[in-house]
Steps between C-alpha positions, in 0.01 A plus 500: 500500500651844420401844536526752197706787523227799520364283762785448725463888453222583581508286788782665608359834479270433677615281780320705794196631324155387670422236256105585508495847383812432244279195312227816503751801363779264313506589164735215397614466120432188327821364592442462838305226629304702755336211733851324521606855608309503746505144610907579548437850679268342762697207535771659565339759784359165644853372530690752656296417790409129463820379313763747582801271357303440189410864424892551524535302178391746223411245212264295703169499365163508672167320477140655514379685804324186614798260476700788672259552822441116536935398515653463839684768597888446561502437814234248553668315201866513709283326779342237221899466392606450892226193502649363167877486577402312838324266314743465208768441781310198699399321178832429430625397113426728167178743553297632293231785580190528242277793535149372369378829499766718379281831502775796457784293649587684829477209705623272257823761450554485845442101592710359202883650617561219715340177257726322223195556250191709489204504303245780438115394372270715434179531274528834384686571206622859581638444796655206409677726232527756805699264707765340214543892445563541875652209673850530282508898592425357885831277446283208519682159364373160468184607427167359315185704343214296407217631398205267595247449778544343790299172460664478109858553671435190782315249261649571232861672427613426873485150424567146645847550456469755819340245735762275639456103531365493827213758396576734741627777293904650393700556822566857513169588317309830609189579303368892618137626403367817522116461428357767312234605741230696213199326308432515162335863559824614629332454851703426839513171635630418847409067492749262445238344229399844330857550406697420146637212536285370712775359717217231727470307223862493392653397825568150470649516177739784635572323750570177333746707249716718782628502825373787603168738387563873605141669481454842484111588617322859577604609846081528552424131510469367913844211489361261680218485257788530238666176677227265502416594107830362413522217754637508842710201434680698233517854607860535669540909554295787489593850464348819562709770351437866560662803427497810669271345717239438204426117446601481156552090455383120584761296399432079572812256447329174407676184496409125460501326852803171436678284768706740559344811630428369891215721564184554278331665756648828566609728329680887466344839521723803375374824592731785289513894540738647282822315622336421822391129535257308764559079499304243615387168544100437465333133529227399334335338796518885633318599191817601348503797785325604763421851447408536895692601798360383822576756766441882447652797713386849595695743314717741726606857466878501469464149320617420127216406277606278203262448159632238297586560111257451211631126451506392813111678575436306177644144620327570827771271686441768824536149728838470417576863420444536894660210606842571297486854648359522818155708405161465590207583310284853643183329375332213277562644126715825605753388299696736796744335740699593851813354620479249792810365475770812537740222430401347167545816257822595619623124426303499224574644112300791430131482500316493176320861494438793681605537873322778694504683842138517645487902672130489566167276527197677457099343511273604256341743748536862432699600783744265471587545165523868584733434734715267307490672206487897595851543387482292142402746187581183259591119489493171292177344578436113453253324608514062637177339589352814582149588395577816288721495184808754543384787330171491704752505778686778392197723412373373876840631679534815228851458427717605208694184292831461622742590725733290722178355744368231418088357621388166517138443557469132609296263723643324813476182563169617778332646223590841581569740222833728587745722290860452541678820435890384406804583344686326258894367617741506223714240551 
């Protein structure tokens, strides 16, 4: 795929223009090809942000706005490429990575470094064009594009001669999917069924061709529910990736249960923020998690408060959130915790969100919120099991946005609806 001249021009011209109003006011000469343009001009505004070492590479070329929104970002894919080297290294042998759903290639860029061979598949033309364009630019080597679906690629080009003799798949062998998650109207789709491929009823045979299945699935869909689509028995890790404390994806390592994997009945729960990352064991006799805690304290003025990150408020492991750091839950739901155990957080790494000082506890009644509050002209307001949403809050207390206070309304574990006025510790 190349790029004529008066477009690489124009393109460059206008590198920073706001890409709505210049389709509007471009008067482009017939030599440039004006939606390419501006396929490359928002592609590459998308990427300084999203795919900062990419949009360092001048020549790299960009996909529709679509394709563009929908690709990991960089860093999520580093995290998907973190997964794959610790599996390429256990498997032991020659590796190979195929990415079923090859999409733009970010992930697949980022996964293949440390595999003898990769292959890219995808269905779309264009961006199968896109990536042989790419991927050389991106210093990638030992590299295949295919274009082709997913269920042509395993029943078809993959081939017997990829299943080894016991039927158990290549050592080494990591198939990734990324589902697209629209309908035929361009609608979203969250289920694991809605989505292209539809990756339920292709288990088995991915599982009977690889080692490993590395699943990719909106961050919206519940896990557990997410575990028991795909079987139990073959789910091995889960992964809840967020960044900047926004859940951005559910990734599921599936693998085929053998004699030599000792326990099919646990398995691991990775809770990520940014470069911060939450571990642990859940059984599936515990419902793959308890999301409960069983004893709840009174919060205290002068005491830290601690809310969890989005991927761990997401996993809802708060049982063994408290018991790994020493916290106790203010109420049923609250989300909130104290420390009970001075001992724990000091031993401990550092806890996976926001850490607070409580400096007042008001009621809902009107004189104690004027006394607790008499002094605050603004604060971040969020609201945890409490019966009004935050803004109500907000328009309730009639404070600005802002400022270095921050207001929980929440509901102790007595039923008792309180505000915690805190400030945040930067640690």
């Amino acid at each position: 795929m190349e790029i004529d001249e008066a477009t690489r021009q124009f393109v460059r011209e206008h590198t920073n223009d706001n890409v709505r109003l210049l389709a509007l006011q471009a008067h482009a000469s017939s030599e440039v090809d004006l939606p390419f343009a501006l396929d490359q001009i928002r592609g590459r505004q998308i990427a300084r942000r999203k795919l900062p070492a990419w949009a360092a590479i001048d020549d790299i070329l960009y996909p529709p706005h679509l394709s563009m929104e929908q690709c990991s970002s960089e860093q999520t894919a580093r995290y998907k490429a973190q997964i794959a080297a610790r599996l390429s290294a256990s498997s032991g042998g020659a590796s190979r990575l195929v990415d079923l759903t090859g999409g733009f290639g970010v992930d697949f860029a980022f996964m293949q470094e440390v595999f003898d061979e990769a292959v890219y598949v995808e269905q779309n033309p264009q961006l199968c064009d896109l990536a042989r364009h790419n991927f050389p630019l991106l210093g990638l080597s030992n590299t295949e594009v295919i274009c082709s679906t997913t269920e042509e690629f395993l029943n078809t080009l993959w081939g017997v001669k990829n299943t080894s003799p016991t039927g158990g798949g290549l050592e080494g062998v990591i198939f990734y999917l990324d589902p697209a998650r629209r309908d035929n109207h361009g609608g979203r789709t969250y289920g694991i069924a809605d989505c292209t491929p539809n990756v339920l009823e292709l288990r088995d045979v991915l599982l009977d061709k690889a080692d490993y299945v590395l699943l990719k699935l909106s961050p919206m869909l519940d896990w557990r529910k997410a575990v028991k689509d795909l079987s139990e028995q073959q789910v091995r890790e889960v992964h809840i990736v967020s960044v900047n404390n926004e859940c951005k994806e559910l990734l599921l390592l599936l693998q085929k249960p053998n004699n030599t994997l000792q326990d099919h009945h646990s398995m691991k729960l990775f809770c990520v923020n940014d470069q911060q990352e939450f571990s642990v064991i859940v059984e599936r006799k515990e419902g793959w998690g308890s999301a409960g805690a069983e004893r709840f304290a009174l919060p205290q003025i002068g005491q830290y408060l601690y809310e969890p990150n989005a991927s761990l408020m997401k996993a809802g492991c708060f049982r063994a959130l408290c018991e790994r750091f020493g916290l106790s839950p203010v109420g049923p739901d609250s989300h909130l915790f104290v420390q009970t155990d001075a001992g724990k957080i000091e031993n401990e790494s550092v806890f996976p969100g926001r850490k607070f000082q409580i400096s007042a506890i008001s009621s809902m009644n009107k004189r104690s919120l004027r006394q607790n509050l008499s002094s605050i002209s603004q604060a971040n307001i969020a609201t945890r099991n409490f019966p009004m949403k935050s803004e109500e809050l907000r328009r309730r207390l009639k404070l600005r946005d802002g400022g270095d206070t921050y207001i929980f309304g929440t509901t102790l574990a007595d039923g008792s609806h309180v505000i915690l006025v805190c400030k945040k510790i930067i640690e």
